[in-house]
C-alpha positions in Angstrom: 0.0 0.0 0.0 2.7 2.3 0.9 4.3 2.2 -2.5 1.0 3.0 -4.3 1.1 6.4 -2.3 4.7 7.2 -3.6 3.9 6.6 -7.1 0.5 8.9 -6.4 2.8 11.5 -5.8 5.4 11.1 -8.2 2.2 10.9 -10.7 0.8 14.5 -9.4 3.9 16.4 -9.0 4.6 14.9 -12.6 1.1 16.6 -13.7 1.3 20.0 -12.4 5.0 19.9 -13.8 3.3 19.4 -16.9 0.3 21.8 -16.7 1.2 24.3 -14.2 5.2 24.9 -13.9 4.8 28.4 -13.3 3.1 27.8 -10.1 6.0 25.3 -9.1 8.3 28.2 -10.1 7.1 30.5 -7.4 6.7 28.2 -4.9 10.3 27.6 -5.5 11.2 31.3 -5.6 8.7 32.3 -3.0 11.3 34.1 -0.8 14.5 34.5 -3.4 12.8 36.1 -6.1 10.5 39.5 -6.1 8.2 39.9 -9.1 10.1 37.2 -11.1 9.0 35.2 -13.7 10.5 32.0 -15.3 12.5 31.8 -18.6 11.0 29.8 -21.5 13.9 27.3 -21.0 12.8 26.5 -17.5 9.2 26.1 -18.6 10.1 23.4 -21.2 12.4 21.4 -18.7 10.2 21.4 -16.1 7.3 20.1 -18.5 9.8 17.3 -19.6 10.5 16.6 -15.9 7.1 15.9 -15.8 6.9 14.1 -18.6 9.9 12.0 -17.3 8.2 11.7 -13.9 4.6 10.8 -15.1 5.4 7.6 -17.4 8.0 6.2 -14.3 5.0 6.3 -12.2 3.1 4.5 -15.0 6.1 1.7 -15.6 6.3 1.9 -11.7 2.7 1.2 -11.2 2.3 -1.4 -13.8 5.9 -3.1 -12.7 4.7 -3.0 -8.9 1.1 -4.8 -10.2 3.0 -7.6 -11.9 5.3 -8.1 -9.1 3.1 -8.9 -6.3 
């Protein structure tokens, strides 16, 4: 059970990387950063980060089903 909950959240942080990484930005830069906004280069990382993060908690779902 407890490894269904870490894949959950590697799922949703792998989400809003994907549709909402300017939020994660200034959560990130909450206290460094004063009317900032991110580069375009972050913005496409980050979605790939979440694209990375979002299909390893697919293969990590399906691997942890087959494995019981």
């Amino acid at each position: 059970m407890m490894d269904y909950i870490w894949i959950v959240l590697l799922l949703l942080l792998g989400i809003a990387m994907i549709i909402k990484p300017e939020l994660l930005w200034k959560i990130e830069h909450i206290f460094t950063v004063k009317n900032g906004e991110p580069t375009e280069l972050y913005l496409t990382l980050m979605r790939l980060g979440g694209i990375f993060f979002s299909i390893s908690a697919v293969i990590c779902f399906v691997y942890s089903l087959l494995h019981q």
